[in-house]
N, CA and C atoms as a LAMMPS dump frame, in Angstrom:
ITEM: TIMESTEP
0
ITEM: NUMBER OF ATOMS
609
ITEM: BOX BOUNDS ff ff ff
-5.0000000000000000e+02 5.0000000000000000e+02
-5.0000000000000000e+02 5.0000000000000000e+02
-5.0000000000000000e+02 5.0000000000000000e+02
ITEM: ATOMS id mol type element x y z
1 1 1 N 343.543 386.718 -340.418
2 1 2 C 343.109 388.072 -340.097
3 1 3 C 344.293 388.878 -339.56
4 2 1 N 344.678 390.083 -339.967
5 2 2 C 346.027 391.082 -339.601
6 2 3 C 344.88 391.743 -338.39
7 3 1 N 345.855 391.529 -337.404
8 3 2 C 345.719 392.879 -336.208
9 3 3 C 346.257 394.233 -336.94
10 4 1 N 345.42 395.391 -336.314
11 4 2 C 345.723 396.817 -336.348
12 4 3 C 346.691 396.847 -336.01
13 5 1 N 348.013 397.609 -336.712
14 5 2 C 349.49 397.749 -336.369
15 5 3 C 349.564 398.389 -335.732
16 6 1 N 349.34 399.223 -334.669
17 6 2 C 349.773 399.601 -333.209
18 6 3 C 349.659 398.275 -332.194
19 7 1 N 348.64 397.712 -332.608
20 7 2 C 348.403 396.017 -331.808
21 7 3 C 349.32 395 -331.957
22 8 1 N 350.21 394.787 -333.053
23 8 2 C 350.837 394.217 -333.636
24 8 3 C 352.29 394.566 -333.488
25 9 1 N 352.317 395.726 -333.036
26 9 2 C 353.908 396.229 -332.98
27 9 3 C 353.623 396.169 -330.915
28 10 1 N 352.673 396.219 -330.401
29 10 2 C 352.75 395.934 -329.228
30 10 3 C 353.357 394.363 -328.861
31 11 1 N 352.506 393.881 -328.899
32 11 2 C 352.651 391.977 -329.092
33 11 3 C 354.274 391.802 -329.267
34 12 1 N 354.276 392.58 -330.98
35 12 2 C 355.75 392.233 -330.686
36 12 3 C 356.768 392.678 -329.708
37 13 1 N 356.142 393.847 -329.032
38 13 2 C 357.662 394.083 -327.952
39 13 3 C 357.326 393.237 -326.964
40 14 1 N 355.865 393.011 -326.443
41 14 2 C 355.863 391.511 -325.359
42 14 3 C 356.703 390.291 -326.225
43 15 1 N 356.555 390.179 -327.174
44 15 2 C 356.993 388.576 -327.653
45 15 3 C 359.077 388.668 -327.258
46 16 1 N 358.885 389.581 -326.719
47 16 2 C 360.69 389.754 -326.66
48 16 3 C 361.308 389.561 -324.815
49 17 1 N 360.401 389.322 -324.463
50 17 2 C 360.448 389.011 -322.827
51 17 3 C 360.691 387.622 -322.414
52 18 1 N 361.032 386.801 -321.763
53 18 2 C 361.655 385.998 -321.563
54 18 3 C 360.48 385.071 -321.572
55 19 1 N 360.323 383.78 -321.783
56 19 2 C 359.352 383.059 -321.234
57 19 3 C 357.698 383.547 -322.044
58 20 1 N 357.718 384.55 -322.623
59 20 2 C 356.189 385.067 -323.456
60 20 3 C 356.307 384.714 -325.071
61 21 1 N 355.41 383.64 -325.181
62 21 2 C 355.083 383.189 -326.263
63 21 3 C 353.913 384.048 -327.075
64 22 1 N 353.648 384.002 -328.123
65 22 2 C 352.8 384.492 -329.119
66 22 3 C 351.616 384.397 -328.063
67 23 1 N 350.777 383.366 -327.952
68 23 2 C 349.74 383.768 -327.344
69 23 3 C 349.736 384.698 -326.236
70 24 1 N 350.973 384.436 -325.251
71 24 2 C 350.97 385.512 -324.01
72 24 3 C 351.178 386.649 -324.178
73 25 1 N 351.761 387.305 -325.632
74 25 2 C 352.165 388.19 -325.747
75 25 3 C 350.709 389.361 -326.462
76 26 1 N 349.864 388.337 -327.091
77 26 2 C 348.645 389.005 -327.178
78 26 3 C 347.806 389.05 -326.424
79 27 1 N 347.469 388.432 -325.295
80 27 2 C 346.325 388.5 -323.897
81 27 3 C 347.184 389.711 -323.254
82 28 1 N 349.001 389.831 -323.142
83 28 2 C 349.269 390.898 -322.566
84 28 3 C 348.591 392.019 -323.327
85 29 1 N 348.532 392.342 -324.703
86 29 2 C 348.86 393.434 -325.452
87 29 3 C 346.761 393.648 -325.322
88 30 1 N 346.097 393.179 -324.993
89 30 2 C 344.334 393.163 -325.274
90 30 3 C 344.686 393.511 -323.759
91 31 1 N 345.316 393.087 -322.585
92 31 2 C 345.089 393.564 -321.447
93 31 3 C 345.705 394.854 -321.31
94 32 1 N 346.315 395.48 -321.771
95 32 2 C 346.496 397.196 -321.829
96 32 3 C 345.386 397.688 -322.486
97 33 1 N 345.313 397.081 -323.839
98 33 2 C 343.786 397.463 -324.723
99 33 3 C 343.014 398.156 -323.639
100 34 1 N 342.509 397.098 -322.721
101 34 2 C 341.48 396.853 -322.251
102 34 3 C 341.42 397.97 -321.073
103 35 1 N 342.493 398.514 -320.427
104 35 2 C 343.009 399.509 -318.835
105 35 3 C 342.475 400.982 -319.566
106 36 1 N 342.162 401.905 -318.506
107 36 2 C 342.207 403.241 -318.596
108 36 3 C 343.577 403.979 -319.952
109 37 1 N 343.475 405.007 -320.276
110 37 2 C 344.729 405.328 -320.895
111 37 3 C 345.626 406.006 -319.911
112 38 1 N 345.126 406.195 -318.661
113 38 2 C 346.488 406.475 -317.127
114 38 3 C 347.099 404.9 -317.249
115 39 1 N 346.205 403.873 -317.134
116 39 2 C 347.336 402.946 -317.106
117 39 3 C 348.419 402.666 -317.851
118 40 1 N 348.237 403.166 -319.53
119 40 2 C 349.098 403.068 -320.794
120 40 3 C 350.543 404.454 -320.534
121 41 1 N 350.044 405.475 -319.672
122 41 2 C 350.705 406.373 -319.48
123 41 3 C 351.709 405.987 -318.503
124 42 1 N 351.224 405.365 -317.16
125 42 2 C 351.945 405.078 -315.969
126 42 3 C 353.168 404.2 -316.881
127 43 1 N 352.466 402.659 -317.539
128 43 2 C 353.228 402.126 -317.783
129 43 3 C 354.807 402.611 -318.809
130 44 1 N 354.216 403.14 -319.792
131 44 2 C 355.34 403.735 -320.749
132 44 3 C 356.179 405.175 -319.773
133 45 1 N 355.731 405.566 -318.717
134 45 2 C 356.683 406.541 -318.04
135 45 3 C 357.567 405.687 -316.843
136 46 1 N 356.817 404.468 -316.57
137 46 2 C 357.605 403.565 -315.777
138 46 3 C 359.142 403.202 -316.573
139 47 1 N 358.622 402.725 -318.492
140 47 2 C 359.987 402.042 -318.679
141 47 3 C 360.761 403.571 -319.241
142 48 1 N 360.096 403.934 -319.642
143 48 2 C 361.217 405.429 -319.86
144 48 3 C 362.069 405.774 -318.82
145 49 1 N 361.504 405.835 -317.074
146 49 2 C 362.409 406.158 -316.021
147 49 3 C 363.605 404.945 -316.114
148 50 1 N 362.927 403.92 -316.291
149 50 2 C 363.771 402.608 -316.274
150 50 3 C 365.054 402.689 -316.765
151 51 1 N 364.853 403.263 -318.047
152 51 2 C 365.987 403.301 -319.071
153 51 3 C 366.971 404.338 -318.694
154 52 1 N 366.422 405.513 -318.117
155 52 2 C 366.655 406.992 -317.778
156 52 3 C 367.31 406.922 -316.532
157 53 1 N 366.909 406.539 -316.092
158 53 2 C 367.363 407.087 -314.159
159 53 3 C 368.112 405.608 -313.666
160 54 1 N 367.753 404.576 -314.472
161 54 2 C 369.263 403.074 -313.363
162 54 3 C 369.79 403.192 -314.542
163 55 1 N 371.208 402.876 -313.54
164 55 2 C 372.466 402.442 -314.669
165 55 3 C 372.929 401.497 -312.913
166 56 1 N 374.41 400.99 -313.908
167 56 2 C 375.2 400.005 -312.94
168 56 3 C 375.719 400.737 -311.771
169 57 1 N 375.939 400.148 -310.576
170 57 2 C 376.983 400.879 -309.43
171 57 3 C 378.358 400.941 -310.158
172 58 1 N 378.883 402.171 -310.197
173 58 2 C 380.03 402.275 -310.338
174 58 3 C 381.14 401.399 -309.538
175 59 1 N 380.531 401.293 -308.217
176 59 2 C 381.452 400.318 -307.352
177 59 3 C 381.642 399.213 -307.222
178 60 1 N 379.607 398.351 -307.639
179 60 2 C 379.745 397.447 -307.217
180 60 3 C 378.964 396.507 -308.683
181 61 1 N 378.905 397.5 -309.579
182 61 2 C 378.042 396.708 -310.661
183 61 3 C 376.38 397.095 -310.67
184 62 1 N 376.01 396.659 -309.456
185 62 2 C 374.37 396.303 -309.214
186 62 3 C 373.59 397.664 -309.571
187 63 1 N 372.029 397.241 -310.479
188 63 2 C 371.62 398.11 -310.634
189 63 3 C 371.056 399.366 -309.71
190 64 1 N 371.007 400.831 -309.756
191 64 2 C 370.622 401.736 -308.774
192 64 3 C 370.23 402.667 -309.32
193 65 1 N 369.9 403.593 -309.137
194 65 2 C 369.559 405.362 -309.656
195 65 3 C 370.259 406.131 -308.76
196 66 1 N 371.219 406.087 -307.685
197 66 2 C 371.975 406.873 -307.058
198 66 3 C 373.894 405.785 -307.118
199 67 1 N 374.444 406.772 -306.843
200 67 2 C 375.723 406.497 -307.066
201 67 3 C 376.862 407.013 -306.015
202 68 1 N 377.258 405.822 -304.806
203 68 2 C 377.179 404.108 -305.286
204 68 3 C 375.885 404.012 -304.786
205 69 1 N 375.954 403.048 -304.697
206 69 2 C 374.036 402.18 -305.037
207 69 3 C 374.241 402.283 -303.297
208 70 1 N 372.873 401.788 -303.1
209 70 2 C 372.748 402.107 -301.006
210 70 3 C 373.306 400.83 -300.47
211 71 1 N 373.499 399.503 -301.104
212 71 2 C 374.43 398.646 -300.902
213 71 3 C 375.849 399.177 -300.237
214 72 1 N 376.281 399.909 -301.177
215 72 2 C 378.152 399.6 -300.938
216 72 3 C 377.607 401.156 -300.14
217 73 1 N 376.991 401.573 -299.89
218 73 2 C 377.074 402.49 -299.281
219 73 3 C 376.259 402.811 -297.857
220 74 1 N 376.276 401.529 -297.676
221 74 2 C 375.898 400.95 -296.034
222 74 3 C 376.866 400.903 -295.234
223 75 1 N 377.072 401.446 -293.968
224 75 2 C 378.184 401.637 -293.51
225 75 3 C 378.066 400.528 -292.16
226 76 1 N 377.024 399.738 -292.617
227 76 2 C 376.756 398.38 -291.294
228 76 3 C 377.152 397.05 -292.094
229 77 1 N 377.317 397.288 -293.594
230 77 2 C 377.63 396.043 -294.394
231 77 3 C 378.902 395.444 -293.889
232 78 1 N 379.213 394.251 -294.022
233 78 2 C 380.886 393.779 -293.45
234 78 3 C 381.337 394.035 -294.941
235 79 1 N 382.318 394.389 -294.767
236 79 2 C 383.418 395.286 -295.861
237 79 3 C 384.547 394.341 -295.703
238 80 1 N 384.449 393.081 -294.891
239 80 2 C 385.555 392.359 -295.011
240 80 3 C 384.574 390.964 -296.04
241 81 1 N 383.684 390.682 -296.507
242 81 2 C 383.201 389.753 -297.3
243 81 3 C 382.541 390.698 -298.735
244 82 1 N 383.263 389.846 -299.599
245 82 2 C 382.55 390.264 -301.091
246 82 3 C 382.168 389.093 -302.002
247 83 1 N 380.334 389.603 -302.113
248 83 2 C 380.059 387.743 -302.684
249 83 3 C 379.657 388.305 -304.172
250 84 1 N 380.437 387.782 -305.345
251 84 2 C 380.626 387.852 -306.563
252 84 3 C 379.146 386.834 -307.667
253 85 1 N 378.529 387.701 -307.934
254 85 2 C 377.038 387.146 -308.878
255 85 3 C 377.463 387.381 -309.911
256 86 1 N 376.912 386.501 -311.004
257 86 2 C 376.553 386.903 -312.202
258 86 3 C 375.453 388.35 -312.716
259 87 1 N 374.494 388.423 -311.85
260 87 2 C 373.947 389.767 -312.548
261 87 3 C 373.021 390.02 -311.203
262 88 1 N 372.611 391.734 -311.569
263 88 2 C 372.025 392.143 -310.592
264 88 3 C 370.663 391.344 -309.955
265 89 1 N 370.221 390.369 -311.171
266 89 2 C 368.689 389.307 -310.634
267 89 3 C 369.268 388.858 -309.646
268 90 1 N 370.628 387.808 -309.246
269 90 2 C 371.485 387.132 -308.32
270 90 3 C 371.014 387.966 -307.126
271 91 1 N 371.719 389.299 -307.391
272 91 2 C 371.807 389.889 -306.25
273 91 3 C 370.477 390.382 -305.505
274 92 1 N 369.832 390.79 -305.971
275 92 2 C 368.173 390.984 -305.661
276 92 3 C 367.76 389.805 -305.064
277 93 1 N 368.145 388.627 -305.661
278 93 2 C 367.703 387.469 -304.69
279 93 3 C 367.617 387.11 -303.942
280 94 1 N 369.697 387.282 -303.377
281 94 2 C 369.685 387.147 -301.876
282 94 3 C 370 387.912 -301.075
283 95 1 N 369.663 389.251 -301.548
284 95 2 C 369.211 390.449 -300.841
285 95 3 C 367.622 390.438 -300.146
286 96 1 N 366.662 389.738 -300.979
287 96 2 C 365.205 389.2 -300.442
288 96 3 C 365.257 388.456 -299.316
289 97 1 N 366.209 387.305 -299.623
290 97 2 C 366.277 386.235 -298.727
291 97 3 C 367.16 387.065 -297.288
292 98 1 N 367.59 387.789 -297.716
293 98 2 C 368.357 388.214 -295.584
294 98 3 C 369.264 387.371 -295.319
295 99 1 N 370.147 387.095 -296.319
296 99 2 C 370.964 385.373 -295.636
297 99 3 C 372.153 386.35 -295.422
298 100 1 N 372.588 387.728 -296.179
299 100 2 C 374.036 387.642 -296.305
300 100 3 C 374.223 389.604 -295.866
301 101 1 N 375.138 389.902 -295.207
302 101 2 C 375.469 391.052 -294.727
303 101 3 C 376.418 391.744 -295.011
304 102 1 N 377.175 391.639 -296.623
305 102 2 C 378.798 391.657 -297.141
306 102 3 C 377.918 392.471 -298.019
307 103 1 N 379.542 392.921 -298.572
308 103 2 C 379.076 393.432 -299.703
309 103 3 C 378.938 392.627 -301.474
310 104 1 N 378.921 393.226 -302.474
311 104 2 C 378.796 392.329 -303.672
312 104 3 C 379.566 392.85 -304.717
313 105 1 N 379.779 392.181 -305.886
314 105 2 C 380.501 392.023 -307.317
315 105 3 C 379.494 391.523 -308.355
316 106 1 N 378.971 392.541 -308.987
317 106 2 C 378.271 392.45 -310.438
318 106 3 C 379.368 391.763 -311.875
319 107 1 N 379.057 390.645 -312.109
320 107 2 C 379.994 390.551 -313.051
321 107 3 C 379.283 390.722 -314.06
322 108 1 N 377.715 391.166 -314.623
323 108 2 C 377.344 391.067 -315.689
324 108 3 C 376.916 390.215 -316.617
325 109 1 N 377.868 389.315 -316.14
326 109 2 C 377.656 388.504 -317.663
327 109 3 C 378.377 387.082 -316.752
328 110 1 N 379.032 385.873 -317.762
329 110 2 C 379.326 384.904 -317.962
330 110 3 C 380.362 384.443 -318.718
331 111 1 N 381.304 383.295 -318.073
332 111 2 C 381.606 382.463 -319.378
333 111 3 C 380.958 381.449 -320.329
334 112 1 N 380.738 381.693 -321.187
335 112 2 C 380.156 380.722 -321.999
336 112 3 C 380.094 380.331 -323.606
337 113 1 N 381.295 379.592 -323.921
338 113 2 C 381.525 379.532 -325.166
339 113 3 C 380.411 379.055 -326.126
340 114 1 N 379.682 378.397 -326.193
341 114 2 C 378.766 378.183 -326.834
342 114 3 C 377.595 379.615 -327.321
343 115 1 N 377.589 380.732 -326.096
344 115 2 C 377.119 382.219 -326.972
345 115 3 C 377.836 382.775 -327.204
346 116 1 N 379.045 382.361 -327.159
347 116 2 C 380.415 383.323 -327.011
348 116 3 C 380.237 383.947 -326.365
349 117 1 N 380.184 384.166 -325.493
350 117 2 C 380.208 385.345 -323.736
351 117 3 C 381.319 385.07 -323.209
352 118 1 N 381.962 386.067 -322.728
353 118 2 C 382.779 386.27 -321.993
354 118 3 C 382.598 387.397 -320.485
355 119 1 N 384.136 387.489 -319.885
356 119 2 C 383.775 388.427 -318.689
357 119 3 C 384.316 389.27 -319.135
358 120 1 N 383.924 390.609 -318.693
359 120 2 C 384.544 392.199 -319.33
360 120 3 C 385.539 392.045 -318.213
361 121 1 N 386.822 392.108 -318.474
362 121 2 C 388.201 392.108 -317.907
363 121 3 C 388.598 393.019 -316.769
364 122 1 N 387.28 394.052 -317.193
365 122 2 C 387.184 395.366 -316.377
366 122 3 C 386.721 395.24 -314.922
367 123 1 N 385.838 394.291 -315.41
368 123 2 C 384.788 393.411 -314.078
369 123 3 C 385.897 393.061 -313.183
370 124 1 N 386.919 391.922 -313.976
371 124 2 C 387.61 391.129 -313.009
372 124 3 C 388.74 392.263 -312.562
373 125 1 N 389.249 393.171 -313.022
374 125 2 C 390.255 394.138 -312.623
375 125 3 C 389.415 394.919 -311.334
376 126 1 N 388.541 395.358 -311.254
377 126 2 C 387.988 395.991 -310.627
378 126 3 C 387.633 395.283 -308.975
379 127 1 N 387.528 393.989 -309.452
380 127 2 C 387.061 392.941 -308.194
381 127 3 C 388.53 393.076 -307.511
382 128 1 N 389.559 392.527 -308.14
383 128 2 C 390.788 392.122 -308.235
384 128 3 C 391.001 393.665 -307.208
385 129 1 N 390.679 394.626 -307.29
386 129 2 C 391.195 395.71 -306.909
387 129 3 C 390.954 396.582 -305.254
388 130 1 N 389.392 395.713 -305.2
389 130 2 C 388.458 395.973 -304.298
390 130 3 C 389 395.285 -303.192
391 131 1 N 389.554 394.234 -303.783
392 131 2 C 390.131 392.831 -302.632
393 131 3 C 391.193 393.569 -302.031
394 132 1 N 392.282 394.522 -303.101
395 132 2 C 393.111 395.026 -302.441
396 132 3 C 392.997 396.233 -301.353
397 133 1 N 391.82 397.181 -302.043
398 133 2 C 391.762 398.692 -301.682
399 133 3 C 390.753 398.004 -299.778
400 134 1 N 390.104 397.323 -300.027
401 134 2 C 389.308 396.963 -298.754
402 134 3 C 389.867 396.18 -297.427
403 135 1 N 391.373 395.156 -298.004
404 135 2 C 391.639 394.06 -297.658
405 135 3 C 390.775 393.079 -296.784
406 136 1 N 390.088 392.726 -298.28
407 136 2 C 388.773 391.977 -298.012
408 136 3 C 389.339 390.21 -297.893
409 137 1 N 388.726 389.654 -296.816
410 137 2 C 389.032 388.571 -296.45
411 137 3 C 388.807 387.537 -296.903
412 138 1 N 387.448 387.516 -297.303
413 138 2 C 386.933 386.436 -298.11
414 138 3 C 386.236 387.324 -299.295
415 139 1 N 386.114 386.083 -300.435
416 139 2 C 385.43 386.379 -301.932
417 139 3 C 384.717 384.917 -301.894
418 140 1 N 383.233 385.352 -301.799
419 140 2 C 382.193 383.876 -302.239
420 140 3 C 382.117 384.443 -303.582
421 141 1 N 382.081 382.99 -304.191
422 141 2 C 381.565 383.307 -305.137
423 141 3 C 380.183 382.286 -305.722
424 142 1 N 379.569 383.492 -306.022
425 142 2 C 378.562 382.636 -306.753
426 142 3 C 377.775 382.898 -307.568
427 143 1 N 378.48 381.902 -308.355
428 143 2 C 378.086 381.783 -310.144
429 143 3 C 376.714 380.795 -309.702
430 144 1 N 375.868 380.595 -310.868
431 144 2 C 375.134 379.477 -310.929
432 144 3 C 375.431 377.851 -311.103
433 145 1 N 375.388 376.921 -310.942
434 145 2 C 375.592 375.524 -310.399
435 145 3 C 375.56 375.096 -311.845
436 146 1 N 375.762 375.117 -313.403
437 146 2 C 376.103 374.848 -314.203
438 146 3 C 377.599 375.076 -314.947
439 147 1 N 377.674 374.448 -316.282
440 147 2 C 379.097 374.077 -316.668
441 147 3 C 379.151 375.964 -316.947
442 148 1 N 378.472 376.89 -317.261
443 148 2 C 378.894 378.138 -317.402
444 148 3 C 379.918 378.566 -316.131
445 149 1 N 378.775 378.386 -315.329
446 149 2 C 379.134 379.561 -313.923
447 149 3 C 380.458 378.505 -313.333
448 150 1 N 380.928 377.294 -313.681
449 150 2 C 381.415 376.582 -313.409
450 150 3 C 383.012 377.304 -314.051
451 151 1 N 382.924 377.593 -315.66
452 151 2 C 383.991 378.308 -316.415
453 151 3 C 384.007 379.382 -315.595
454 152 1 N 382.832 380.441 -315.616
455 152 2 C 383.05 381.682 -314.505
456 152 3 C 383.77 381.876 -313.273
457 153 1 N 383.761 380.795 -312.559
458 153 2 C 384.284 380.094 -311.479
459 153 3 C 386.068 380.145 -311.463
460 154 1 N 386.247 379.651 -312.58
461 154 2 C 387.742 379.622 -312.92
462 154 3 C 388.477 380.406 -313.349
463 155 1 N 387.674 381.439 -313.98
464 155 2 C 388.39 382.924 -314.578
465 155 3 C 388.26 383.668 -313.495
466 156 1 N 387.356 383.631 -312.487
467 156 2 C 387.927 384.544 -311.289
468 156 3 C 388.926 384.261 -310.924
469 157 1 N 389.035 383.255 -310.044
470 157 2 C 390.094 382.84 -309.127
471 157 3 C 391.205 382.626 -309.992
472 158 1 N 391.419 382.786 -311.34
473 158 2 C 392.138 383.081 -311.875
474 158 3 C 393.173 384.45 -312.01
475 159 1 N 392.083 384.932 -311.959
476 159 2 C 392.114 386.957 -311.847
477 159 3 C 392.931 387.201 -310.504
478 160 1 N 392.64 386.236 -309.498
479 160 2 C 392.469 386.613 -308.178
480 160 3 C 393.869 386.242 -307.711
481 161 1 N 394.653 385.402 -308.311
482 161 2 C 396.001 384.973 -308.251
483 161 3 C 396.763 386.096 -308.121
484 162 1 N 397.892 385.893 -307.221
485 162 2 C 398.827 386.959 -306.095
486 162 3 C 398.107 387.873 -304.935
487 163 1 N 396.789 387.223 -304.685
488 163 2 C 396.206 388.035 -303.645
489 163 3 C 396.181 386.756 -302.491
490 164 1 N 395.98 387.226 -300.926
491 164 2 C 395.875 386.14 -300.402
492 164 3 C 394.425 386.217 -299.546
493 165 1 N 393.746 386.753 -300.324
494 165 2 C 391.831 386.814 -299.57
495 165 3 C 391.62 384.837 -299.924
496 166 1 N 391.103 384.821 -298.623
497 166 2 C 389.888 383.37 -298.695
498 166 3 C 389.022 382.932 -299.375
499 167 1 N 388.813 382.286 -300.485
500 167 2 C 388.37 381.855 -301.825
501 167 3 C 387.053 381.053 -301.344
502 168 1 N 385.579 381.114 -301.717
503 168 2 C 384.585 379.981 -301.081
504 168 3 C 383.665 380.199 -302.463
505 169 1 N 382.805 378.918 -302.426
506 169 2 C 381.585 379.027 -302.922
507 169 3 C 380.918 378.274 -302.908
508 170 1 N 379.565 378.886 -303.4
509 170 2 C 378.311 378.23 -302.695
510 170 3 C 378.025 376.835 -303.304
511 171 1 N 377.727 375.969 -301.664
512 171 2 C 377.819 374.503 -301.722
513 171 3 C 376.505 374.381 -303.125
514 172 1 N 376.664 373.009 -303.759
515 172 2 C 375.643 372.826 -304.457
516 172 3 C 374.084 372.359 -303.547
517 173 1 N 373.996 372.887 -303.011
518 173 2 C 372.379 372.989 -302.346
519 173 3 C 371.147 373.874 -303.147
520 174 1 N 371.868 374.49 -303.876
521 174 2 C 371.317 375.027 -305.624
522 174 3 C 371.203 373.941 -306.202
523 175 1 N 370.098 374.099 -307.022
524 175 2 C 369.522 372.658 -307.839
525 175 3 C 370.856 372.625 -309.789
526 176 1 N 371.515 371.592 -310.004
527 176 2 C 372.669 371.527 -311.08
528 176 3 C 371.694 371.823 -312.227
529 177 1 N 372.099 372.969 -312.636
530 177 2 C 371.182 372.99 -314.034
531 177 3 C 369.929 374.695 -313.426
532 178 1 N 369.964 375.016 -312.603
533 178 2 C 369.219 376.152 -312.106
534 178 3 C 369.666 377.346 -311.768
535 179 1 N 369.158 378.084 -311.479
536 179 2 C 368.975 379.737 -311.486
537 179 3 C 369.141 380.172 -309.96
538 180 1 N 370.451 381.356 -309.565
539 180 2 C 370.245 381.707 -308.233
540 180 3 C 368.831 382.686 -307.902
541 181 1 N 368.734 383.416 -308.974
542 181 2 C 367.38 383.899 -309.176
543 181 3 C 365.518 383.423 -308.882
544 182 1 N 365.743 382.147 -308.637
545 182 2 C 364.321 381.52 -308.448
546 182 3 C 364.205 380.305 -307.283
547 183 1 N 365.761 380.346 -306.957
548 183 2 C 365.911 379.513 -305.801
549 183 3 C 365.34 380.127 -304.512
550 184 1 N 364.636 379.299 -303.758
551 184 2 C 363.659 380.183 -302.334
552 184 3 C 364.837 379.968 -301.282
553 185 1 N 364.483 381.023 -300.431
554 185 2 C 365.296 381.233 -299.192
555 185 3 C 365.596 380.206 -298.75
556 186 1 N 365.138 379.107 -298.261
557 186 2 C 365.657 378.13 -297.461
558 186 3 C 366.981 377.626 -297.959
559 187 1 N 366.66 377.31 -299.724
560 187 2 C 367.988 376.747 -300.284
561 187 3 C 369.031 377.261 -300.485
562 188 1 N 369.003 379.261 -300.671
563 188 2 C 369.891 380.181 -300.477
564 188 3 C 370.682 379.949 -299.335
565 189 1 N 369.562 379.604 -298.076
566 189 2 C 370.536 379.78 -296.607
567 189 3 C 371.02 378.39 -296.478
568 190 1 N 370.85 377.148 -296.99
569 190 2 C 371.456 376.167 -297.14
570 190 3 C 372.541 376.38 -297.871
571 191 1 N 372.471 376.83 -298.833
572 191 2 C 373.74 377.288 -299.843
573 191 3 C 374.82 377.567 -298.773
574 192 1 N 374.721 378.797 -298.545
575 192 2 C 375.506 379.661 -298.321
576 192 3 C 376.129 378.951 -297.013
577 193 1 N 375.146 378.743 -295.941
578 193 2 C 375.943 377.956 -294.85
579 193 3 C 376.995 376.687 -294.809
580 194 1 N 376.565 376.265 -295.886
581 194 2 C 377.601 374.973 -296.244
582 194 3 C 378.38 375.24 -297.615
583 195 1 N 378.931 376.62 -297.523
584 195 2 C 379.553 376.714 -298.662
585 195 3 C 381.05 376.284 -298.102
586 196 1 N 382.133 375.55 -298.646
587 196 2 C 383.18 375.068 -298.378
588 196 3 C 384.604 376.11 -298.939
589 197 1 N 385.757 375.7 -298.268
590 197 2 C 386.847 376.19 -298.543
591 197 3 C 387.533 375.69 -299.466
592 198 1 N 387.942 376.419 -300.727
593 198 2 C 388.814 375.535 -301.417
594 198 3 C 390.188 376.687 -301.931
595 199 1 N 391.108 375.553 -302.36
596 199 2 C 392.587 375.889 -302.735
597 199 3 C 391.965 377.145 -303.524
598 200 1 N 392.71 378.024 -303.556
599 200 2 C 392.813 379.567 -304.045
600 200 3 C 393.041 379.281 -305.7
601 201 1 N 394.203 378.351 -305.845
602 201 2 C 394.337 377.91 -307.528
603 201 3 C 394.651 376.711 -307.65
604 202 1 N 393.532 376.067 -307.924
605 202 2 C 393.52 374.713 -308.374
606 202 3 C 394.237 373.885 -309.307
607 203 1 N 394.9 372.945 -308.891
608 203 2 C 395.665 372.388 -310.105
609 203 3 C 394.693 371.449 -311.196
C-alpha cells in the first residue's frame, strides 16, 4: 500500500535523523498527522528560525544567534583556560553539567580517515591564535575517548607547537568507544578532575 505523498516525503525527512528507523520515522510523521495545524506551524517556524537566526561563534565556534555567543562574552569566564570539543553537542554538555568555568574551542569536526574528515586548518589557526591574543594558560582538550578524537588529539598539539600554554586532557573516566555528549555529570566531573599533564609534543 503507497502512503499519500505529503506523508511519504514527511517520513522521509524523519528517516534522516540520527537513530530513526523506518518505523520511527512513521509513528513520528502520524504523530504530527494527528496535532492541531498550530502545532505543524510552531514546528516548521521553529526549524526555519533554526536555520535563519544560529550560525557558529565567530570567536569561539559554538552555536548562538548573537555574536560572540554569551559564552566568550561572559566577563566572569576564566579567560586563562580554553577547553577544545569536537562540536557544539560537547559543549552543551558540559555546560549542563556546571563542571567547567573557561572558555571553549569549536573544532567542528574530526580526524578521521576512514570518512575522510579532517580539521578546517582555520579551526586550528584560530585556536593557535586565541592562545596567543589571551595568553591562555592551559588548553584541555577534549576530543572523545576513541582512535578519532585520539588522531584529533595529535593535530592539535601539533598546531600548538612554539607556544608555551599547558597542554591537558580529559582522563579516560569517559567510557573508550563513547560520546562526550551522553556522558552524565558525575563522569564529566570525574573526567575533568583527573585529567593529567602531558609533554606539549610527544615523541
Amino acid at each position: 500500500m503507497s502512503l499519500p505523498e505529503p506523508l511519504e516525503r514527511l517520513i522521509s525527512v524523519f528517516k534522516r535523523f540520527p537513530g530513526i528507523g523506518e518505523k520511527s520515522a512513521r509513528r513520528m510523521a502520524f504523530c504530527v498527522l494527528q496535532q492541531p495545524e498550530s502545532f505543524a506551524l510552531a514546528m516548521a517556524e521553529g526549524l526555519i528560525d533554526l536555520r535563519r537566526k544560529l550560525h557558529p561563534c565567530a570567536v569561539c565556534g559554538n552555536i548562538t544567534d548573537i555574536d560572540p555567543c554569551s559564552i566568550c562574552d561572559d566577563p566572569f569566564r576564566d579567560r586563562t583556560l580554553v577547553c577544545v570539543v569536537e562540536s557544539a553537542e560537547d559543549l552543551i554538555s558540559m555546560e549542563q553539567a556546571g563542571i567547567y568555568n573557561g572558555l571553549y574551542h569549536v573544532l567542528g569536526g574530526k580526524v578521521s580517515p576512514l570518512e575522510d574528515e579532517e580539521l578546517d586548518p582555520d579551526k586550528l589557526q584560530s585556536l593557535k591564535q586565541r592562545v596567543i591574543d589571551l595568553s591562555v594558560q592551559e588548553i584541555i582538550i577534549a576530543t572523545n575517548p576513541r582512535i578519532e578524537g585520539d588522531l584529533t588529539f595529535f593535530e592539535i598539539i601539533s598546531y600548538l607547537k612554539g607556544t608555551d600554554v599547558r597542554i591537558s586532557r580529559l582522563a579516560y573516566g569517559l567510557p573508550v568507544g563513547g560520546s562526550i555528549e551522553f556522558a552524565d555529570r558525575v563522569t564529566l566531573h570525574a573526567a575533568f578532575e583527573s585529567r593529567v599533564n602531558l609533554d606539549k609534543y610527544p615523541r
